[in-house]
mmJSON file of the N, C-alpha and C atoms, coordinates in Angstrom:
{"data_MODEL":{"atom_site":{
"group_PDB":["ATOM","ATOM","ATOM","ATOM","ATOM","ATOM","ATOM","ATOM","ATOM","ATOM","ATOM","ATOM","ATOM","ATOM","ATOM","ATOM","ATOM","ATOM","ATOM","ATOM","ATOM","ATOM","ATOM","ATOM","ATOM","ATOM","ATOM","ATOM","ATOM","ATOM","ATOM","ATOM","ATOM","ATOM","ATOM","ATOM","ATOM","ATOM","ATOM","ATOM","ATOM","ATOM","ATOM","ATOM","ATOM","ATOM","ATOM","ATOM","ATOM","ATOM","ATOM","ATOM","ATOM","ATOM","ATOM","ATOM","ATOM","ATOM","ATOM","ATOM","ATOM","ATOM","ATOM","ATOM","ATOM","ATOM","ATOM","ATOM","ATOM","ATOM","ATOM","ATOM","ATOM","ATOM","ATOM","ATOM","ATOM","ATOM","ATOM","ATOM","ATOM","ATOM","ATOM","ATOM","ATOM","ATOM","ATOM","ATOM","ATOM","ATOM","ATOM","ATOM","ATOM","ATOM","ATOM","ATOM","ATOM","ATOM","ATOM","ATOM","ATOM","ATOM","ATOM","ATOM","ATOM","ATOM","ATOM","ATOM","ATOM","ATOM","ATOM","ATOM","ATOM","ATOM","ATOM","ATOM","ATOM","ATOM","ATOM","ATOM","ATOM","ATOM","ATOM","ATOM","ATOM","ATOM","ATOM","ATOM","ATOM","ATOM","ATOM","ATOM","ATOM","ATOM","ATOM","ATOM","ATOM","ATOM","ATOM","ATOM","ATOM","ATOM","ATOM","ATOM","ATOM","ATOM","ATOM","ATOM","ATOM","ATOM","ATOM","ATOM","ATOM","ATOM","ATOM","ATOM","ATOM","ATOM","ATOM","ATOM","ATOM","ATOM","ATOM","ATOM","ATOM","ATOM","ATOM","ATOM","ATOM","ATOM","ATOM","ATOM","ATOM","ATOM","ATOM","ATOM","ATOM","ATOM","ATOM","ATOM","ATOM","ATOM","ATOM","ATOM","ATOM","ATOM","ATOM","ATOM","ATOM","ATOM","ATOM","ATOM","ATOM","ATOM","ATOM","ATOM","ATOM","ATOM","ATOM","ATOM","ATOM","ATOM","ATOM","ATOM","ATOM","ATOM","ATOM","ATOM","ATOM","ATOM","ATOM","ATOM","ATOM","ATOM","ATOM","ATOM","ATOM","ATOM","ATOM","ATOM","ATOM","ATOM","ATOM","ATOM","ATOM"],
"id":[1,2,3,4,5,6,7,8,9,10,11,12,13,14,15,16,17,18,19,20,21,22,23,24,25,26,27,28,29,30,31,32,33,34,35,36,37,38,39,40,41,42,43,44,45,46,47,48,49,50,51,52,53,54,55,56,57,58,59,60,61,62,63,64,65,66,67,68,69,70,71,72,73,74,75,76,77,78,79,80,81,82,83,84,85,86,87,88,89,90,91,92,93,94,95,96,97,98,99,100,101,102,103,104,105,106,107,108,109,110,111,112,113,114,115,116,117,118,119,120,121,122,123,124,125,126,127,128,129,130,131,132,133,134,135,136,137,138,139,140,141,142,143,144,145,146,147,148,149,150,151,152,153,154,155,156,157,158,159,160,161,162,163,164,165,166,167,168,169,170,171,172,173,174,175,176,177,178,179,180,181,182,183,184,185,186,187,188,189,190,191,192,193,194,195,196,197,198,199,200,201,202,203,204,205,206,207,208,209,210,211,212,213,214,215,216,217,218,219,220,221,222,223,224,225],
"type_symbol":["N","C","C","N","C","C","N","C","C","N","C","C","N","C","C","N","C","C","N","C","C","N","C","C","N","C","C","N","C","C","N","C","C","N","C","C","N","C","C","N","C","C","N","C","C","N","C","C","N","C","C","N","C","C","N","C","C","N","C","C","N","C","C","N","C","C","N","C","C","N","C","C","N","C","C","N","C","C","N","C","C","N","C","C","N","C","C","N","C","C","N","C","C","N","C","C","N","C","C","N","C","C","N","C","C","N","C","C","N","C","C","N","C","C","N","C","C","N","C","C","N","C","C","N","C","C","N","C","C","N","C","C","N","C","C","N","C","C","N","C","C","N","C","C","N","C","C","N","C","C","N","C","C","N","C","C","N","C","C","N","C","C","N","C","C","N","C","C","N","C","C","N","C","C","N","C","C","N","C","C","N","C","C","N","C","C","N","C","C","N","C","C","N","C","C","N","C","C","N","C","C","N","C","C","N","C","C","N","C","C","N","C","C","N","C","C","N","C","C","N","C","C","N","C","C"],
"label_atom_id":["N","CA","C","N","CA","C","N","CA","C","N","CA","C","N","CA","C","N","CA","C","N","CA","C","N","CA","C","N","CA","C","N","CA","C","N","CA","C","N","CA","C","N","CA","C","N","CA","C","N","CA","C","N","CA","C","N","CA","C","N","CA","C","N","CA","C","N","CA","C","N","CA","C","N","CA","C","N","CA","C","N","CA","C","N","CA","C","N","CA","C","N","CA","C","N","CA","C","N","CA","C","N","CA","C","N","CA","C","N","CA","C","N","CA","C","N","CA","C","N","CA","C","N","CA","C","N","CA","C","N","CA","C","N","CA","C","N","CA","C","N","CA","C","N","CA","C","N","CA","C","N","CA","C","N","CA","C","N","CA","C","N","CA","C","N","CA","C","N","CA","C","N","CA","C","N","CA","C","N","CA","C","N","CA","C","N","CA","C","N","CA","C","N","CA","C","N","CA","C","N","CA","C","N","CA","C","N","CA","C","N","CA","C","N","CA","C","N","CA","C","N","CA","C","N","CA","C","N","CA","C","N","CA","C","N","CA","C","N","CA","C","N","CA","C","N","CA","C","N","CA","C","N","CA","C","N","CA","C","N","CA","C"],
"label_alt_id":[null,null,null,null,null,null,null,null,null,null,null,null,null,null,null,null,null,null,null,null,null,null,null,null,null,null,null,null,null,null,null,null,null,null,null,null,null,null,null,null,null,null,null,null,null,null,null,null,null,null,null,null,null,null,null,null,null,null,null,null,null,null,null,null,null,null,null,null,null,null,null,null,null,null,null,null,null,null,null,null,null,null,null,null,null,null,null,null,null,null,null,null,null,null,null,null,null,null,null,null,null,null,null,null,null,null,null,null,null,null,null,null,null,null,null,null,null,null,null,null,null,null,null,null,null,null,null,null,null,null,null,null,null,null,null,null,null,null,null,null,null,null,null,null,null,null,null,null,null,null,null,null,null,null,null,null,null,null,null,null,null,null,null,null,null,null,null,null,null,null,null,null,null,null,null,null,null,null,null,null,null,null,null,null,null,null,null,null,null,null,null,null,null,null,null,null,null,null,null,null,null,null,null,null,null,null,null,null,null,null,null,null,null,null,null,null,null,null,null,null,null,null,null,null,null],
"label_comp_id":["UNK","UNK","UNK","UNK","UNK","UNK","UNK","UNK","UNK","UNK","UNK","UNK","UNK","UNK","UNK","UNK","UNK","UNK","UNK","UNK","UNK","UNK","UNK","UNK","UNK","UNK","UNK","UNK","UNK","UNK","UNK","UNK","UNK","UNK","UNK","UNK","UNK","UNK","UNK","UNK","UNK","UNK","UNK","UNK","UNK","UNK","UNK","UNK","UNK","UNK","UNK","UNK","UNK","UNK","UNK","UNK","UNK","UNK","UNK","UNK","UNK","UNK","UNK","UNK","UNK","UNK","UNK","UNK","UNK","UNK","UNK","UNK","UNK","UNK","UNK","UNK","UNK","UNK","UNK","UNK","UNK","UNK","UNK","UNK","UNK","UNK","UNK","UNK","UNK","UNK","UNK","UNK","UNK","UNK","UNK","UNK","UNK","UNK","UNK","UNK","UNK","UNK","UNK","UNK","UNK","UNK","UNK","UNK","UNK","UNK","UNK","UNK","UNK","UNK","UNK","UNK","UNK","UNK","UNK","UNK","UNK","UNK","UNK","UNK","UNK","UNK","UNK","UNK","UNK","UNK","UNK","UNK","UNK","UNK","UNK","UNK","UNK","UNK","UNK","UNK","UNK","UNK","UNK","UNK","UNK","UNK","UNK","UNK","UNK","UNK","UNK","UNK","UNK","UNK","UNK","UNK","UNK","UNK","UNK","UNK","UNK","UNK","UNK","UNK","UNK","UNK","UNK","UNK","UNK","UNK","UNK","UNK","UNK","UNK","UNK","UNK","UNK","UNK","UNK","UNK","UNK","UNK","UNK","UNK","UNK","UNK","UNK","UNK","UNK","UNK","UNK","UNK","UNK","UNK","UNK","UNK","UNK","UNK","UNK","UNK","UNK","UNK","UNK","UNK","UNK","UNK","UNK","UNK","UNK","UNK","UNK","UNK","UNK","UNK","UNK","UNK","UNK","UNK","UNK","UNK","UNK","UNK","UNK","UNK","UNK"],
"label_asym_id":["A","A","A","A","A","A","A","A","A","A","A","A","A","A","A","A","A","A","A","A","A","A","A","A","A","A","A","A","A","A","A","A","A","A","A","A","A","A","A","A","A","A","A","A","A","A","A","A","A","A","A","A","A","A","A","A","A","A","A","A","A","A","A","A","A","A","A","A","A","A","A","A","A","A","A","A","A","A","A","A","A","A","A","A","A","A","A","A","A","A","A","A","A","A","A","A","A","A","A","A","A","A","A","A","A","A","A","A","A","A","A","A","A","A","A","A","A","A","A","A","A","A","A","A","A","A","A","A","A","A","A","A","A","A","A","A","A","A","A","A","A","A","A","A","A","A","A","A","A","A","A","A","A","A","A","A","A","A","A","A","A","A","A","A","A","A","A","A","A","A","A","A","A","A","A","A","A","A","A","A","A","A","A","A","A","A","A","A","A","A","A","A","A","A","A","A","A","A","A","A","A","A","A","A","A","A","A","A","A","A","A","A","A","A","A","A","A","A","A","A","A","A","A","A","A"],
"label_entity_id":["1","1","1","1","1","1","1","1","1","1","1","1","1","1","1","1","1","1","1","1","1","1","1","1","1","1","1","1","1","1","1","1","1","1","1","1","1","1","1","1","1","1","1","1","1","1","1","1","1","1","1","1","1","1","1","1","1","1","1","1","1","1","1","1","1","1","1","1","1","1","1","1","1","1","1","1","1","1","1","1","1","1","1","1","1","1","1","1","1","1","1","1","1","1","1","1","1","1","1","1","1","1","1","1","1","1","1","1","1","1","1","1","1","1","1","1","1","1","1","1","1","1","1","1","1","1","1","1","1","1","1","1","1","1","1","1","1","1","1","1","1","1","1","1","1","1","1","1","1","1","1","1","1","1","1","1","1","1","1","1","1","1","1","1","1","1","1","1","1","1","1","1","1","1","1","1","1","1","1","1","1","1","1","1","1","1","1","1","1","1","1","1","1","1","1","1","1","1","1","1","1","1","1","1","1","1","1","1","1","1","1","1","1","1","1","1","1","1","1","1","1","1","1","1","1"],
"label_seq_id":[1,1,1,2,2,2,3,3,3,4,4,4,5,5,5,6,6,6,7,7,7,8,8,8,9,9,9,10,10,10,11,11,11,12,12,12,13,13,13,14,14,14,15,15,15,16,16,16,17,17,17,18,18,18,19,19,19,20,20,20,21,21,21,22,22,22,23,23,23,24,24,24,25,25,25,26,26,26,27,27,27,28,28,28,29,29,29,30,30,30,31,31,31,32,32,32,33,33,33,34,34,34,35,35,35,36,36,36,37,37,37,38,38,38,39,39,39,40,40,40,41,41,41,42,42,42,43,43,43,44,44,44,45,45,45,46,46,46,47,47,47,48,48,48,49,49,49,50,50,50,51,51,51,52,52,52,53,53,53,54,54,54,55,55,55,56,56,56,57,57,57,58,58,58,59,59,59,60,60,60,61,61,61,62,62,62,63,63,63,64,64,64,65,65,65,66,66,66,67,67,67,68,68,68,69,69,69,70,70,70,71,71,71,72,72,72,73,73,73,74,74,74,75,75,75],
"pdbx_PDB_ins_code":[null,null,null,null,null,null,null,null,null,null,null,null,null,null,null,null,null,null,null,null,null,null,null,null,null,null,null,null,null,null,null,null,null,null,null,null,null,null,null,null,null,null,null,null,null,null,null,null,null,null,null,null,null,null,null,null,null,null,null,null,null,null,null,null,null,null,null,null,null,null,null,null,null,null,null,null,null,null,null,null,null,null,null,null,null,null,null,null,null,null,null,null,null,null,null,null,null,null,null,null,null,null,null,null,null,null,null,null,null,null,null,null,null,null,null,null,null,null,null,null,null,null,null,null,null,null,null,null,null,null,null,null,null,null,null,null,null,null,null,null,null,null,null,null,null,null,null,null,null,null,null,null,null,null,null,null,null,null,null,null,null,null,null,null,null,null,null,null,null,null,null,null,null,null,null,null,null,null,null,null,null,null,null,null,null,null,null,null,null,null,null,null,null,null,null,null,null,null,null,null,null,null,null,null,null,null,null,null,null,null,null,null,null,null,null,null,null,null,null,null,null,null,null,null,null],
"Cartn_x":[-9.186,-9.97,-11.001,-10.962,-12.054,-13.339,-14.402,-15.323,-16.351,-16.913,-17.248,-19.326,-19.918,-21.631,-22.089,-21.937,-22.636,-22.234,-21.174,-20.878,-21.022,-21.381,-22.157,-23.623,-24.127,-25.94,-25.902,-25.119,-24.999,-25.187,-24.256,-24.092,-25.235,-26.439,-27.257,-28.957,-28.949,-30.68,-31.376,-32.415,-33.521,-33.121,-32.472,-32.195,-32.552,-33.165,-33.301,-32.282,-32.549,-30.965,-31.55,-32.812,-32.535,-32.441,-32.536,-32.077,-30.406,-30.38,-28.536,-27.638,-28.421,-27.659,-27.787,-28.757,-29.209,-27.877,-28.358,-27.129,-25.508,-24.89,-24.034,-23.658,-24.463,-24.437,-24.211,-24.913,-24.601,-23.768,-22.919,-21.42,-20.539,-20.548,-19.555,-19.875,-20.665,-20.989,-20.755,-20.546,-19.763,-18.276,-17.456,-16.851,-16.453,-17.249,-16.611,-16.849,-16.961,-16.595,-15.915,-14.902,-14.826,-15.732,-15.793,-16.231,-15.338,-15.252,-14.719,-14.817,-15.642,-16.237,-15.521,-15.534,-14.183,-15.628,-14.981,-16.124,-15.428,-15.847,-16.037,-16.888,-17.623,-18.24,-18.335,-19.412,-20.613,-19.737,-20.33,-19.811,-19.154,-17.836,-17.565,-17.168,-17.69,-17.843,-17.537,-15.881,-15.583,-15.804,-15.694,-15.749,-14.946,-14.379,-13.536,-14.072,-13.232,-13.875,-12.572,-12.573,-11.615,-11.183,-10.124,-9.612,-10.411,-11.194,-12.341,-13.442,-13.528,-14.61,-13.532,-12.383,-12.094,-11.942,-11.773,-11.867,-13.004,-14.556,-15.543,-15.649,-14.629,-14.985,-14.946,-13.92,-13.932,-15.407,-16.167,-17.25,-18.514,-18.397,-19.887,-19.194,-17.921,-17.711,-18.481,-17.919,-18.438,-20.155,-20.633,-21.983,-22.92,-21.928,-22.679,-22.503,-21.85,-21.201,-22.165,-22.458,-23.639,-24.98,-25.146,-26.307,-26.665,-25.48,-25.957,-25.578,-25.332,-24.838,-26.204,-26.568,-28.093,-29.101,-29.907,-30.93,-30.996,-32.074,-32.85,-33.434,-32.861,-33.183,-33.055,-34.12,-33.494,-33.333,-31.89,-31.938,-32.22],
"Cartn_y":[-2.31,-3.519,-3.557,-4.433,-4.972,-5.644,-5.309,-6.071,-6.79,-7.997,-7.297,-7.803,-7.283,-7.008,-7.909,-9.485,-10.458,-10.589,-10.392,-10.41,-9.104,-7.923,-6.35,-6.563,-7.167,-8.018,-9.011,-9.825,-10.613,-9.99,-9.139,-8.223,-7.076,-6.783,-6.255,-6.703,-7.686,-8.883,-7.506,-8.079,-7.611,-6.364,-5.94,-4.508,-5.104,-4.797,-5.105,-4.786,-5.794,-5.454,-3.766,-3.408,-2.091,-1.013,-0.877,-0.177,0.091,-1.381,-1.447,-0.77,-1.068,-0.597,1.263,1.667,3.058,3.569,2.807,3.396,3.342,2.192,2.219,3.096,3.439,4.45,5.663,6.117,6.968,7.29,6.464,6.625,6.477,5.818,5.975,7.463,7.801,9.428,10.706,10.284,11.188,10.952,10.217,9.147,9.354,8.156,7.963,6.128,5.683,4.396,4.181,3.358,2.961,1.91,1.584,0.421,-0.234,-1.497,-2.057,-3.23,-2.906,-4.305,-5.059,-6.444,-7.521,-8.184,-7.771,-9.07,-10.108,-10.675,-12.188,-12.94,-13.979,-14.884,-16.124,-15.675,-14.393,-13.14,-12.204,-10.795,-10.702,-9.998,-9.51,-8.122,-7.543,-6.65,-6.233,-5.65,-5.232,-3.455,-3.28,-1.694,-1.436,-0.392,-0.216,0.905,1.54,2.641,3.564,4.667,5.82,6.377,7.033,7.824,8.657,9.717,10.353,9.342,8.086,7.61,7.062,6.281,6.296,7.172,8.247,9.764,9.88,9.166,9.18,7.932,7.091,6.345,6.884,7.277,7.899,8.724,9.648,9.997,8.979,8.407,6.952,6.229,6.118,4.923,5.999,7.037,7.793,7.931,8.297,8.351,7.056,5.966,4.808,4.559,4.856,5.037,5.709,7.037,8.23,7.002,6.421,5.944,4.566,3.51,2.66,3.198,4.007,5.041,5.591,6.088,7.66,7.27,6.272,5.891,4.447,3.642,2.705,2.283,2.074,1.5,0.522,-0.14,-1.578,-1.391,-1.526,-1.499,-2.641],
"Cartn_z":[-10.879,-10.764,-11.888,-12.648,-13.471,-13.143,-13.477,-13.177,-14.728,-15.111,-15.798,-15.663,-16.539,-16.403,-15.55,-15.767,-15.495,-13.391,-13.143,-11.597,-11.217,-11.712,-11.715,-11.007,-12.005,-12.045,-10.597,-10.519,-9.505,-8.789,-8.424,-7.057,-6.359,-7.351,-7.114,-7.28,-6.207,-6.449,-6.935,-7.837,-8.063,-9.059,-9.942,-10.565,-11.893,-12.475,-14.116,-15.013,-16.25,-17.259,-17.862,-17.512,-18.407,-17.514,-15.932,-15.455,-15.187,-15.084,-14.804,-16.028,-17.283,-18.48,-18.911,-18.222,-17.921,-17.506,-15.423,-14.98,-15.016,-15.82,-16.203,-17.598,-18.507,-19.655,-18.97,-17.723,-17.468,-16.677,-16.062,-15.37,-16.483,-17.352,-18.59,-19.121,-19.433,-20.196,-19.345,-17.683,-17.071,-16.473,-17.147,-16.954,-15.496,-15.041,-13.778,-13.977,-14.496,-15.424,-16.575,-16.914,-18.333,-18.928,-19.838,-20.638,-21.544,-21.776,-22.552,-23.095,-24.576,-24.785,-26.179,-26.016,-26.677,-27.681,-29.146,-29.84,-30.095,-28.971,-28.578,-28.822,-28.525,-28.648,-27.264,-26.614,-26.074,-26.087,-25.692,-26.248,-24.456,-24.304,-23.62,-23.266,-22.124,-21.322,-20.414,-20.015,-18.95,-18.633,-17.265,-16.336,-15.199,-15.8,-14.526,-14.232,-12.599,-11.885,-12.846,-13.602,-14.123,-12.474,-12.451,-12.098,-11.442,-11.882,-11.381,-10.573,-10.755,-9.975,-8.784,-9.128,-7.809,-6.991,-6.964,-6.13,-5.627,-6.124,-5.458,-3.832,-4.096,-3.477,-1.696,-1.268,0.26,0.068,-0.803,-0.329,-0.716,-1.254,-1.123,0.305,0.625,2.102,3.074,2.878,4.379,4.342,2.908,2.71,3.465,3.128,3.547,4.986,5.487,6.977,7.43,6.906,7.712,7.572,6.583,6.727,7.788,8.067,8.604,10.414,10.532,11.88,12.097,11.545,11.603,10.749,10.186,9.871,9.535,9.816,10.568,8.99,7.82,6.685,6.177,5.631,4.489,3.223,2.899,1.575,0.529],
"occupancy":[1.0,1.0,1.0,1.0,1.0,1.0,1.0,1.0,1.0,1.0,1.0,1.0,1.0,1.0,1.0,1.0,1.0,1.0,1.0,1.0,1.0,1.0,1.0,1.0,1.0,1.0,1.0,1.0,1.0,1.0,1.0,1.0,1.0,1.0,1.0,1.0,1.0,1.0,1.0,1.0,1.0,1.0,1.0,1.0,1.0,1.0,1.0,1.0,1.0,1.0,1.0,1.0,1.0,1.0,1.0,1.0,1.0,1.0,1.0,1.0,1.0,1.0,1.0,1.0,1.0,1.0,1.0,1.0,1.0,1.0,1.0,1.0,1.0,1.0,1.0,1.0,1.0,1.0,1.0,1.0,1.0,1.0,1.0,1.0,1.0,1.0,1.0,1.0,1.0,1.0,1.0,1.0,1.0,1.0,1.0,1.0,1.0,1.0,1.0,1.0,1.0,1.0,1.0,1.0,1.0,1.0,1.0,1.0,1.0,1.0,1.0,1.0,1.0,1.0,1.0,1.0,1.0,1.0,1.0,1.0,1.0,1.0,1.0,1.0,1.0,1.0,1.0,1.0,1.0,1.0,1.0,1.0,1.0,1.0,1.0,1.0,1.0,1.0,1.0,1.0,1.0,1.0,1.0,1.0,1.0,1.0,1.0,1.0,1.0,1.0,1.0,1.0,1.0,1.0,1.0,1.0,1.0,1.0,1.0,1.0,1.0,1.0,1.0,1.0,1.0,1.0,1.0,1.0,1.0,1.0,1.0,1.0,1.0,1.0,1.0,1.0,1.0,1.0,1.0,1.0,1.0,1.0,1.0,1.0,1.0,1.0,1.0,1.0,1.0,1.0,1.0,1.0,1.0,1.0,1.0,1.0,1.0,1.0,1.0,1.0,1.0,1.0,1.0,1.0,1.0,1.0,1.0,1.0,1.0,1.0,1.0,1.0,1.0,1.0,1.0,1.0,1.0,1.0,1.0,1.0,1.0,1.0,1.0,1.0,1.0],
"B_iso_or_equiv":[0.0,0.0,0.0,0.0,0.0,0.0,0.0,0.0,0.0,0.0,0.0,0.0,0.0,0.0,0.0,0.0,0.0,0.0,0.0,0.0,0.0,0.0,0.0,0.0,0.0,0.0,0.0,0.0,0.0,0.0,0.0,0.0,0.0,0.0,0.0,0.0,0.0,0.0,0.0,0.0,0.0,0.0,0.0,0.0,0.0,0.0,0.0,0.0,0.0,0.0,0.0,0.0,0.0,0.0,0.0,0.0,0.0,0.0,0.0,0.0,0.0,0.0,0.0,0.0,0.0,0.0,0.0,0.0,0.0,0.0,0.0,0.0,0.0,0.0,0.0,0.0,0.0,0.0,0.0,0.0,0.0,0.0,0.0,0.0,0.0,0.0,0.0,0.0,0.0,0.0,0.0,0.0,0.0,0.0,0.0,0.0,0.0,0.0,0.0,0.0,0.0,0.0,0.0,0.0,0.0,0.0,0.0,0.0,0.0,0.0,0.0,0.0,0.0,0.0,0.0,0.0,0.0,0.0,0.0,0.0,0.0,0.0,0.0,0.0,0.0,0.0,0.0,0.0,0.0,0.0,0.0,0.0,0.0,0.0,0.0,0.0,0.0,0.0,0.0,0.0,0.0,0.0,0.0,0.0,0.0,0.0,0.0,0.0,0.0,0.0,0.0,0.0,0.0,0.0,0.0,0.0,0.0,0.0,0.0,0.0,0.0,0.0,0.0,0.0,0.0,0.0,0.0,0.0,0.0,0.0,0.0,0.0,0.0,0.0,0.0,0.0,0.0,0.0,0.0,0.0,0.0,0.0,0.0,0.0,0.0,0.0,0.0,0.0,0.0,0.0,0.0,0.0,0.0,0.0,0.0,0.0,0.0,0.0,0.0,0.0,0.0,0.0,0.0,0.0,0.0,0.0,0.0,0.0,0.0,0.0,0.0,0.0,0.0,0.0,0.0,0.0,0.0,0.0,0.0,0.0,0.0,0.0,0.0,0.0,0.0],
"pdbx_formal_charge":[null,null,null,null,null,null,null,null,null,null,null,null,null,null,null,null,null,null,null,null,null,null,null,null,null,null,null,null,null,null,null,null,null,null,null,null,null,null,null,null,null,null,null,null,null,null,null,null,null,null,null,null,null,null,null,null,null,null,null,null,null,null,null,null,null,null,null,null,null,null,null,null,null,null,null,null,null,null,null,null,null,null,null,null,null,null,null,null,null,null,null,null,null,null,null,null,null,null,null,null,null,null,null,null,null,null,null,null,null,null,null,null,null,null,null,null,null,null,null,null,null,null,null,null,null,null,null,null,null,null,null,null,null,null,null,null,null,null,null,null,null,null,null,null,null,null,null,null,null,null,null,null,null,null,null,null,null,null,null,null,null,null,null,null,null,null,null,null,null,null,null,null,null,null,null,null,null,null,null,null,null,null,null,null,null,null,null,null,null,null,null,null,null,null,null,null,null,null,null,null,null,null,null,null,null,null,null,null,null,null,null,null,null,null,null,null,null,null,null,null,null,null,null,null,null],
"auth_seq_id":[1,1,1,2,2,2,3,3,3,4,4,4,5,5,5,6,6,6,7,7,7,8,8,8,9,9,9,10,10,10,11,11,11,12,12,12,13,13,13,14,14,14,15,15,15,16,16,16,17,17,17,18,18,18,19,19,19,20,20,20,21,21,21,22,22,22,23,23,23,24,24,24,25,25,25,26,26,26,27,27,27,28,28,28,29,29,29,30,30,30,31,31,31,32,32,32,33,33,33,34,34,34,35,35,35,36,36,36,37,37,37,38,38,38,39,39,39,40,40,40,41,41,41,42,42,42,43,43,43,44,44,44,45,45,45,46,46,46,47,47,47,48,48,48,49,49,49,50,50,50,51,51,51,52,52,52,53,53,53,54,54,54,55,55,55,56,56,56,57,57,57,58,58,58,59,59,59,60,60,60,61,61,61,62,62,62,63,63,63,64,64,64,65,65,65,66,66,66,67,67,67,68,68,68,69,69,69,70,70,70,71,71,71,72,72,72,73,73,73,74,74,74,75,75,75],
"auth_comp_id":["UNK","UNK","UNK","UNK","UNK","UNK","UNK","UNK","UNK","UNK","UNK","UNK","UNK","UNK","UNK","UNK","UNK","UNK","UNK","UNK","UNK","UNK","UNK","UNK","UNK","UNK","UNK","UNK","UNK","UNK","UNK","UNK","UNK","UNK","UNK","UNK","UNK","UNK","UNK","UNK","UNK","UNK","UNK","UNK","UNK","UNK","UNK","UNK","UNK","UNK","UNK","UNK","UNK","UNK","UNK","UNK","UNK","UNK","UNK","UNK","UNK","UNK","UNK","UNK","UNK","UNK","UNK","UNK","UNK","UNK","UNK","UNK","UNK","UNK","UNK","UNK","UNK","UNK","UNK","UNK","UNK","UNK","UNK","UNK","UNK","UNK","UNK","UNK","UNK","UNK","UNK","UNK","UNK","UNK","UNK","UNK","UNK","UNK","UNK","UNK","UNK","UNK","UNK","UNK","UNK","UNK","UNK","UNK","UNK","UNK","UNK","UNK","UNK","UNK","UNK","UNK","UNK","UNK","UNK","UNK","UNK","UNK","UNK","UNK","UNK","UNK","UNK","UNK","UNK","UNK","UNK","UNK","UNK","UNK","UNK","UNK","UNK","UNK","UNK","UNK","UNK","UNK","UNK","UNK","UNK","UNK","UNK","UNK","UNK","UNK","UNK","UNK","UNK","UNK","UNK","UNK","UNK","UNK","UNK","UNK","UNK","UNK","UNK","UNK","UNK","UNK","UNK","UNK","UNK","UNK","UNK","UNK","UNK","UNK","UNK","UNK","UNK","UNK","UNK","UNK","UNK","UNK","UNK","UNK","UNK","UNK","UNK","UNK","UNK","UNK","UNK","UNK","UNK","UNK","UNK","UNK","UNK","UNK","UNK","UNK","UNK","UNK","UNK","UNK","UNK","UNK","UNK","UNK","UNK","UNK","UNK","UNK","UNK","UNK","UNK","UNK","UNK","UNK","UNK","UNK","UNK","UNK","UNK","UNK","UNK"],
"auth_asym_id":["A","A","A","A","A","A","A","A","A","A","A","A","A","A","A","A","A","A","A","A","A","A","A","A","A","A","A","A","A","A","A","A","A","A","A","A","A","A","A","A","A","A","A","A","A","A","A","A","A","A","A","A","A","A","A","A","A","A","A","A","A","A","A","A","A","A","A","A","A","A","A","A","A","A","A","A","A","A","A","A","A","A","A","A","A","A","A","A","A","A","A","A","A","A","A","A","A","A","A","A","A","A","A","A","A","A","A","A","A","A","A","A","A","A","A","A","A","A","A","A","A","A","A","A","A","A","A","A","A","A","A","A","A","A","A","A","A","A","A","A","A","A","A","A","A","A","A","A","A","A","A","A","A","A","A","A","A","A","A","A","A","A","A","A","A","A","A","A","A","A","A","A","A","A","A","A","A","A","A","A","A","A","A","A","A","A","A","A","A","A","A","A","A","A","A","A","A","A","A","A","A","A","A","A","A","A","A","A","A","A","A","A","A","A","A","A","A","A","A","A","A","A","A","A","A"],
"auth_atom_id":["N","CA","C","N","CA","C","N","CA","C","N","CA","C","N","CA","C","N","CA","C","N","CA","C","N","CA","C","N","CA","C","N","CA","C","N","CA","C","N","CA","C","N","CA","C","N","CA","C","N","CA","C","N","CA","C","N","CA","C","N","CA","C","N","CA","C","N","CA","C","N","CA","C","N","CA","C","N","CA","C","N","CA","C","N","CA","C","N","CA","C","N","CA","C","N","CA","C","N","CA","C","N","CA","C","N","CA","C","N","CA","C","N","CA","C","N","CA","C","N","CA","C","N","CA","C","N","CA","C","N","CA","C","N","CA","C","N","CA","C","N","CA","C","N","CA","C","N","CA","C","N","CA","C","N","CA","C","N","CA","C","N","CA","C","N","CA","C","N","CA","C","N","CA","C","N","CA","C","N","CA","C","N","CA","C","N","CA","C","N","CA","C","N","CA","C","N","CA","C","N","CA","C","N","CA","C","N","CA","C","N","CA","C","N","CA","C","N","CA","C","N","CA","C","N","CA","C","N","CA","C","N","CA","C","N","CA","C","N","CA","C","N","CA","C","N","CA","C","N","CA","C","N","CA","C","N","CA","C","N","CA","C"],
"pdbx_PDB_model_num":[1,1,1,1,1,1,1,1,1,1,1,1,1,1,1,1,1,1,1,1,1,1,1,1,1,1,1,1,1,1,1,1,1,1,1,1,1,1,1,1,1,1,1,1,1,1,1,1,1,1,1,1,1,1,1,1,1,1,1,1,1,1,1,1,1,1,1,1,1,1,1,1,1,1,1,1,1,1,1,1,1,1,1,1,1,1,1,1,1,1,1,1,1,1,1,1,1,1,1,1,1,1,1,1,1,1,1,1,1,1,1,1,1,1,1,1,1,1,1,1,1,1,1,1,1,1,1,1,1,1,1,1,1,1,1,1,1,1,1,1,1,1,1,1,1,1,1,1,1,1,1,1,1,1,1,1,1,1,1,1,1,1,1,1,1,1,1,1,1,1,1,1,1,1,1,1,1,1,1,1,1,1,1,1,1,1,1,1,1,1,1,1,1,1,1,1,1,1,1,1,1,1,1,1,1,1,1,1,1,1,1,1,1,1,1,1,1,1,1,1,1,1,1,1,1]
}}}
C-alpha cells in the first residue's frame, strides 16, 4: 500500500511538518519505510511500509489493543 505525505499529515491533527519529516527520516533510515520521491511538479512523494515494517504491524495492533483494554487515555 502506498501512501503518500499530504494524506500521512491528514491523518495525524495537530503534528507539525517538521516533526512528521523527523519521524518519517527516521523510519526510512531504519528501513521500516520506503520513500519515493517523483520530480514532478508539485513534487511528489510516496511511502510504503518495507517488508520489515510490515512485520511490525501484529505488534503495534496488539500494542494498541493493550492500550485501549488497560488504560483510560486520550490520545
Amino acid at each position: 500500500m502506498v501512501i503518500r505525505y499530504a494524506e500521512l499529515k491528514r491523518c495525524i491533527p495537530g503534528i507539525s511538518e517538521k516533526v512528521l519529516i523527523q519521524k518519517f527520516k527516521h523510519l526510512v533510515e531504519n528501513k521500516l519505510v520506503s520513500k519515493e520521491s517523483y520530480p514532478e511538479v508539485p513534487p511528489r512523494v510516496e511511502y510504503r511500509l518495507t517488508p520489515i515494517g510490515l512485520k511490525t504491524l501484529p505488534v503495534i495492533k496488539d500494542l494498541a489493543l493493550f492500550r485501549l483494554e488497560n488504560l483510560n487515555l486520550d490520545i
